[in-house]
Residue frames as qw, qx, qy, qz and C-alpha x, y, z in Angstrom:
[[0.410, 0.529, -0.351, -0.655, 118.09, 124.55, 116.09],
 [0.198, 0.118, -0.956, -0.182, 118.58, 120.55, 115.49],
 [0.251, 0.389, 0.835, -0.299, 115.56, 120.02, 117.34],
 [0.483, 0.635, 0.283, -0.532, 112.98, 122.10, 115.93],
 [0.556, 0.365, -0.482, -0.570, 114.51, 121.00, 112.06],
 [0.089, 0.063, 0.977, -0.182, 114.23, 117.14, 113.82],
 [0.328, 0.321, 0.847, -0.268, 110.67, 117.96, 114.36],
 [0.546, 0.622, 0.064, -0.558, 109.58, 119.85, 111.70],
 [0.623, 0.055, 0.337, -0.704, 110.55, 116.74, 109.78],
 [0.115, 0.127, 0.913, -0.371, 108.23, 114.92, 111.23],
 [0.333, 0.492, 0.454, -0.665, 105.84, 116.99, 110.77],
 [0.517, 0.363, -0.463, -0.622, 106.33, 117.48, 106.78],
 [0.227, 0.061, -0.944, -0.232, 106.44, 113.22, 106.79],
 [0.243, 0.321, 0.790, -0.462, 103.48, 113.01, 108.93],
 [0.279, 0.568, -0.002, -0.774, 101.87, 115.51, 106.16],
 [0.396, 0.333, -0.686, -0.512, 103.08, 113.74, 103.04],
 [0.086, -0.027, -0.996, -0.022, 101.79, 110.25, 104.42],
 [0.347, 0.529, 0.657, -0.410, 97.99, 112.20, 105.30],
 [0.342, 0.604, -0.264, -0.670, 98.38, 114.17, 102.09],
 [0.461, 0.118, -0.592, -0.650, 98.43, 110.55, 100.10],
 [0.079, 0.291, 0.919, -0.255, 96.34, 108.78, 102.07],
 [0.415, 0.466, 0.482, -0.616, 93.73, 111.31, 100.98],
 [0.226, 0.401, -0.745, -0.484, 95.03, 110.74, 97.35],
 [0.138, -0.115, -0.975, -0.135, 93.51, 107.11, 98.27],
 [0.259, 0.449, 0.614, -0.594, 90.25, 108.46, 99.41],
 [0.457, 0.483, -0.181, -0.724, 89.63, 110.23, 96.05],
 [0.344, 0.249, -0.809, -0.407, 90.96, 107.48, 93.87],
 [0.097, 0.345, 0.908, -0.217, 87.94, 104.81, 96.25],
 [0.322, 0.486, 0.300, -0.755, 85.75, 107.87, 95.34],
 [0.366, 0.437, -0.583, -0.579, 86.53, 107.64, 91.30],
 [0.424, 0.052, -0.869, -0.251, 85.92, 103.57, 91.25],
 [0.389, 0.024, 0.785, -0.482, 83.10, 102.62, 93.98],
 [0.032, 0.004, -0.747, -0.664, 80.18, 101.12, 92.59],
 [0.306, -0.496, -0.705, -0.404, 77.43, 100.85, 94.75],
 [0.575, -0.720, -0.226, -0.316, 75.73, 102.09, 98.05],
 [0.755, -0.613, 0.119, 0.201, 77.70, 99.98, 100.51],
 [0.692, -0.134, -0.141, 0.695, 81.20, 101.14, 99.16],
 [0.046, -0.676, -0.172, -0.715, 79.79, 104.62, 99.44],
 [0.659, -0.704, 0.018, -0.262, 78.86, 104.00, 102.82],
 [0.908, -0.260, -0.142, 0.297, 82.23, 102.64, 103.46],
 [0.430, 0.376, -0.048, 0.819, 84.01, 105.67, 102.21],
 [0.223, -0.718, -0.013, -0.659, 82.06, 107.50, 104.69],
 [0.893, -0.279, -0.252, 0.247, 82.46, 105.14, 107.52],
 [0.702, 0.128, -0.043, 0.699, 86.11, 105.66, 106.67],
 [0.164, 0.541, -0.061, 0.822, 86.06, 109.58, 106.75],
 [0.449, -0.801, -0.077, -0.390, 84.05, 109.52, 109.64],
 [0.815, -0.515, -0.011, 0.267, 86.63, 107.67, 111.85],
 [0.607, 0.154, 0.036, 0.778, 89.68, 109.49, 110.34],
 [0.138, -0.722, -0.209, 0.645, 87.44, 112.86, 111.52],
 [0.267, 0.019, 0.516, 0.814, 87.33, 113.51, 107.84],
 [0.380, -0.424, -0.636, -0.521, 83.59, 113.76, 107.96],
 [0.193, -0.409, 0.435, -0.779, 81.64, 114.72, 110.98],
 [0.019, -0.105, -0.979, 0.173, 79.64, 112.12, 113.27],
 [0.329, 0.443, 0.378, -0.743, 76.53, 113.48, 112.55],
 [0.365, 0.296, -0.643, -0.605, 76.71, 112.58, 108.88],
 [0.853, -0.075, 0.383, -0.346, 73.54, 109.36, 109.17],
 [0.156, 0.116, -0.975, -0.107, 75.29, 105.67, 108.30],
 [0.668, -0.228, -0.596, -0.383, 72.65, 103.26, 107.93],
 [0.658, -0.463, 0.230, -0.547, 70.97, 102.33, 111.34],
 [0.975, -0.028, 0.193, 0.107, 71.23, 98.56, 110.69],
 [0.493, -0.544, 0.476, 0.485, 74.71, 97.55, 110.57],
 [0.658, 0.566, -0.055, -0.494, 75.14, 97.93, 106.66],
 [0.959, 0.152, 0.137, 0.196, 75.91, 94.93, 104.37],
 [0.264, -0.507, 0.599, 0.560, 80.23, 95.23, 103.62],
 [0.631, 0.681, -0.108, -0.356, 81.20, 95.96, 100.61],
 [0.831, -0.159, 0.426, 0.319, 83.23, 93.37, 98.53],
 [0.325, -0.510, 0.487, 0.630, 86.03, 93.91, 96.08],
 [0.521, 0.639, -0.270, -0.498, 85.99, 93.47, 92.74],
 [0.773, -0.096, 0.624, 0.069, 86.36, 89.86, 91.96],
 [0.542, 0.643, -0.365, -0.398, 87.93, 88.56, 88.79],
 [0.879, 0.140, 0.433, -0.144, 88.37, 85.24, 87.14],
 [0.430, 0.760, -0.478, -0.096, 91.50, 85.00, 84.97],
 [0.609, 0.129, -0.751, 0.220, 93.29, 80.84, 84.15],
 [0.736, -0.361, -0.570, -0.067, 91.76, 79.78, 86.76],
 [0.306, -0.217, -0.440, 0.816, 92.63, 82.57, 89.54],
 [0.095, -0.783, -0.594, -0.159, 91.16, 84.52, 91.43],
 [0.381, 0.320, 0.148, 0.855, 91.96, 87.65, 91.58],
 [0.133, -0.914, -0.362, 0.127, 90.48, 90.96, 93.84],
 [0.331, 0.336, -0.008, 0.882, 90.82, 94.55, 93.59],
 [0.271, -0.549, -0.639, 0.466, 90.03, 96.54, 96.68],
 [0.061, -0.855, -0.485, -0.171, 87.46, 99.72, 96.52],
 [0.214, -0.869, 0.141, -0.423, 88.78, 101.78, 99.26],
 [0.291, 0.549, -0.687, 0.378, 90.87, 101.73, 101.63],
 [0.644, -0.277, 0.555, -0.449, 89.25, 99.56, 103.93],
 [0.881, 0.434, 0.048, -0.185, 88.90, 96.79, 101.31],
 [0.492, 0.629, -0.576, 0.172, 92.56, 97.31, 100.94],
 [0.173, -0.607, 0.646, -0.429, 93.35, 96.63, 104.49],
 [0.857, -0.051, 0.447, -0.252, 91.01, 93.49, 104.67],
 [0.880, 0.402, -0.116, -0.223, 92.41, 92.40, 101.72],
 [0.715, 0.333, -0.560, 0.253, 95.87, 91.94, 102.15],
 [0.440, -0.481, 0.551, -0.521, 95.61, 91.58, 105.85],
 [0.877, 0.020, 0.420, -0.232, 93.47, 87.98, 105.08],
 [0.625, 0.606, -0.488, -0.065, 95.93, 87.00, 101.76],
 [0.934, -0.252, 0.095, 0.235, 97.76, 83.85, 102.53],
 [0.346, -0.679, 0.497, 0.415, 101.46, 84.32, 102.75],
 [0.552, 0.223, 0.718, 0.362, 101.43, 82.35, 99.18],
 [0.416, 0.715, 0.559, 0.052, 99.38, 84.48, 97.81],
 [0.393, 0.214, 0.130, 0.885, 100.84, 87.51, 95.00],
 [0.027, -0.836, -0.370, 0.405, 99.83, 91.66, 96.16],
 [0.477, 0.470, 0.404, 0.623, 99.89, 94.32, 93.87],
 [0.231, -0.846, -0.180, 0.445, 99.91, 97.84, 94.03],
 [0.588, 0.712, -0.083, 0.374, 100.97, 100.72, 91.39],
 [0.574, -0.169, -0.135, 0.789, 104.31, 102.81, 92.25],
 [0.287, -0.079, -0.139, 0.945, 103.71, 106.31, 93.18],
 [0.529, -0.188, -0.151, -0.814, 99.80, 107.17, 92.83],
 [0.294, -0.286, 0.669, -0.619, 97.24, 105.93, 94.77],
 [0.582, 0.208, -0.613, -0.491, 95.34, 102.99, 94.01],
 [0.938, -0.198, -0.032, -0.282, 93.76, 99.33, 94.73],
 [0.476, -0.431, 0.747, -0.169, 95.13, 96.98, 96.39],
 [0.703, 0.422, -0.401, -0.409, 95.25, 93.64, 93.92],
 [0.448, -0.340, 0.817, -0.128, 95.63, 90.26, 95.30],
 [0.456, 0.344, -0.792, -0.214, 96.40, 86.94, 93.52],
 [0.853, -0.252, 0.379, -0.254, 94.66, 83.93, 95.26],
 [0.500, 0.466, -0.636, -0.357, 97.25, 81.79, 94.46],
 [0.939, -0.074, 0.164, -0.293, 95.89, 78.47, 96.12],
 [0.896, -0.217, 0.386, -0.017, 98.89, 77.08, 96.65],
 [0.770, 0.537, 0.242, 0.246, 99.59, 76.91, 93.00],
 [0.539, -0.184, 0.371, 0.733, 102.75, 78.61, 91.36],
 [0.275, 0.874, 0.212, -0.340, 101.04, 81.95, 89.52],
 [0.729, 0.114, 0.397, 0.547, 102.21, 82.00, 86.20],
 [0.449, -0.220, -0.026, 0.866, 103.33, 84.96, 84.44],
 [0.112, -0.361, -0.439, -0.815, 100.36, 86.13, 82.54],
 [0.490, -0.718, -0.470, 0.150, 98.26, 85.85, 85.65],
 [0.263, -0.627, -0.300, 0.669, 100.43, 88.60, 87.12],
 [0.087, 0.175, 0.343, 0.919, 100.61, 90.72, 83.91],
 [0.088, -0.537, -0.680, -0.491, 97.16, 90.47, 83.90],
 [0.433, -0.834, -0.312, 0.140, 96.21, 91.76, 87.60],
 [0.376, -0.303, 0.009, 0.876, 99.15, 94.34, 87.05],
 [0.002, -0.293, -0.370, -0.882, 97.12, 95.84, 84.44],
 [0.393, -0.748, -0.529, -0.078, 93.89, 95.75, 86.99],
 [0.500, -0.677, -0.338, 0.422, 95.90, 97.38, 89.49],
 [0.197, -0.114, 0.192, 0.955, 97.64, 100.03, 87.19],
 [0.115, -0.500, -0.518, -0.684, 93.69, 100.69, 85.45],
 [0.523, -0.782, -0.331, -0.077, 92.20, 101.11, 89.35],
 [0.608, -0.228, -0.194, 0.736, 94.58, 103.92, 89.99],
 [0.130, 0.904, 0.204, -0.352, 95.36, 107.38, 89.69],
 [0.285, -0.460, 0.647, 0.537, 97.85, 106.43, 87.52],
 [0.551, 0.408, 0.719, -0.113, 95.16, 105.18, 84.98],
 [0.106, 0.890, -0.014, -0.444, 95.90, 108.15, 82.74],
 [0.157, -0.649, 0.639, 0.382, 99.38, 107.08, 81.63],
 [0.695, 0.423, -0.575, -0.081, 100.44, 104.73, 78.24],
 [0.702, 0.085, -0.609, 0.359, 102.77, 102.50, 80.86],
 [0.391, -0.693, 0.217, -0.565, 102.87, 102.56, 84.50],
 [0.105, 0.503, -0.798, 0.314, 104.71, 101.25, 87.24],
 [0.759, -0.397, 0.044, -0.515, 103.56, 98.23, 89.44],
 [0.125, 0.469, -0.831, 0.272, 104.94, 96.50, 92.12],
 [0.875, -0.228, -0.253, -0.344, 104.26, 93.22, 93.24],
 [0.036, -0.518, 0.789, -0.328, 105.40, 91.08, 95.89],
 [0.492, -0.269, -0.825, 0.075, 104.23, 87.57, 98.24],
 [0.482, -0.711, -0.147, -0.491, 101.82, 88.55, 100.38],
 [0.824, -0.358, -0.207, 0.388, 104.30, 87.00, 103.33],
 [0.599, -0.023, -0.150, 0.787, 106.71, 90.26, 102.80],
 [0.108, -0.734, -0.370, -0.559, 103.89, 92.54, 103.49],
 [0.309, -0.437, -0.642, 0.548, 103.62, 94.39, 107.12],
 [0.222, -0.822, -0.364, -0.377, 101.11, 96.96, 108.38],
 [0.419, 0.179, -0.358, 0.815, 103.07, 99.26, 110.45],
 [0.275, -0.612, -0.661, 0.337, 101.70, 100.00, 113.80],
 [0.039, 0.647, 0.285, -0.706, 99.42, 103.28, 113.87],
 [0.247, -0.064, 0.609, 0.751, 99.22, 103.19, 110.09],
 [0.467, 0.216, 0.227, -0.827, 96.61, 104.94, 108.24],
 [0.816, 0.247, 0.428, -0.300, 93.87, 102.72, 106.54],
 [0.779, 0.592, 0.186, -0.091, 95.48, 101.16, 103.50],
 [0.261, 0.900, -0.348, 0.036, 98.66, 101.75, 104.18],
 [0.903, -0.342, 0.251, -0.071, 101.38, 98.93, 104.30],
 [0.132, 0.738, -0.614, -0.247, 105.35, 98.59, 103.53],
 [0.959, 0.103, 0.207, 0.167, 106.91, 95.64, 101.73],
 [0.059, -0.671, 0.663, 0.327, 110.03, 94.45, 100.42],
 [0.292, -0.049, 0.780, 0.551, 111.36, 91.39, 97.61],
 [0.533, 0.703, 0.301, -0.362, 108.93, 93.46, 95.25],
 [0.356, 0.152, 0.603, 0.697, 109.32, 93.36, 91.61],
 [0.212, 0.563, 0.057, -0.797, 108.67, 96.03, 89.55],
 [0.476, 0.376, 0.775, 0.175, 106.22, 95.89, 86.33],
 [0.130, 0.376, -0.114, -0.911, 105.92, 98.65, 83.58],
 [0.085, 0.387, 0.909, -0.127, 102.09, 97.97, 82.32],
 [0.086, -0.204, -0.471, -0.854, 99.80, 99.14, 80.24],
 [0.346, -0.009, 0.652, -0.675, 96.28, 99.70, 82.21],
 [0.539, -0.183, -0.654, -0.499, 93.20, 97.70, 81.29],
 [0.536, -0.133, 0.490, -0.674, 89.80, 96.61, 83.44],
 [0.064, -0.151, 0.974, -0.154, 89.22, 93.38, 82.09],
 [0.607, 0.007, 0.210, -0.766, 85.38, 93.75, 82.08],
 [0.821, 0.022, -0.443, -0.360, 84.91, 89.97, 80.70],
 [0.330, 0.141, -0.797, 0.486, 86.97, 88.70, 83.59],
 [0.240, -0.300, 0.301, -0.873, 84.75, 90.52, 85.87],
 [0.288, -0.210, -0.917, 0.180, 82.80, 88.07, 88.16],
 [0.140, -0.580, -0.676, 0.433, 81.02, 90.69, 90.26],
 [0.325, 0.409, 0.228, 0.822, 79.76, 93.76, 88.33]]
């Protein structure tokens, strides 16, 4: 009887962790903007078997899609598309650099370039409110968002796309906003 409530769960956590991982598929669906992060969300569904292999991806490898780039006191500042975008982003983040990420809905990745430099506090307010407006939390008056150094980040072996655990995170309650004069790439 201990075994079979051992593995069933497993099975419910294995469930809740594909149940929001497709949470992040919609919310990359709600904010792509062009072609190629369309074609990356499919990409993406095809290898996760979300999408059959028969579905046609551009012949020629197709151009990657890039984040959302923003320009705020002199930082820079990205906000990943989908969940591939997430994974490249804070996979390449220098250990310096600050990651974002709301609490409890699914949503962009948000990385601080912080070159080095000491990232003052309106810099993170500011990319907390990017990463609370590119959510599914985007709805709410205030919303949670945790941030951390990209150094206390790890991708946990077999994880699904976009999915990575941290720890010395602070927590931000944050109005959303998108910033559109910041915006660098539209």
């Amino acid at each position: 009887k201990k075994k079979t409530l051992e593995a069933q769960s497993a099975e419910l956590k294995k469930s809740n962790e594909f149940l929001e991982y497709l949470n992040t598929l919609a919310a990359s669906l709600e904010i792509f903007s062009d072609a190629e992060d369309l074609e990356e969300i499919k990409k993406e569904m095809t290898e996760m078997k979300l999408l059959p292999d028969n579905i046609s991806h551009k012949k020629n490898k197709p151009k990657e899609s890039v984040p959302f780039h923003y320009l705020y006191e002199g930082f820079h500042i990205y906000v990943g598309k989908n969940n591939f975008q997430n994974d490249r982003l804070t996979s390449s983040a220098d250990k310096s650099d600050m990651w974002l990420h709301v609490l409890d809905f699914a949503g962009s990745h948000v990385i601080i370039d912080s070159e080095e430099k000491i990232i003052p506090g309106k810099v993170i307010e500011f990319a907390a409110q990017l990463a609370a407006y590119y959510s599914k939390g985007n709805g709410g008056a205030k919303i949670p968002v945790t941030c951390t150094k990209a150094k206390y980040l790890k991708k946990p072996k077999g994880a699904l796309p976009g999915k990575f655990i941290y720890s010395n995170e602070n927590t931000i309650i944050i109005e959303p906003k998108r910033h559109e004069n910041y915006l660098l790439n539209k």
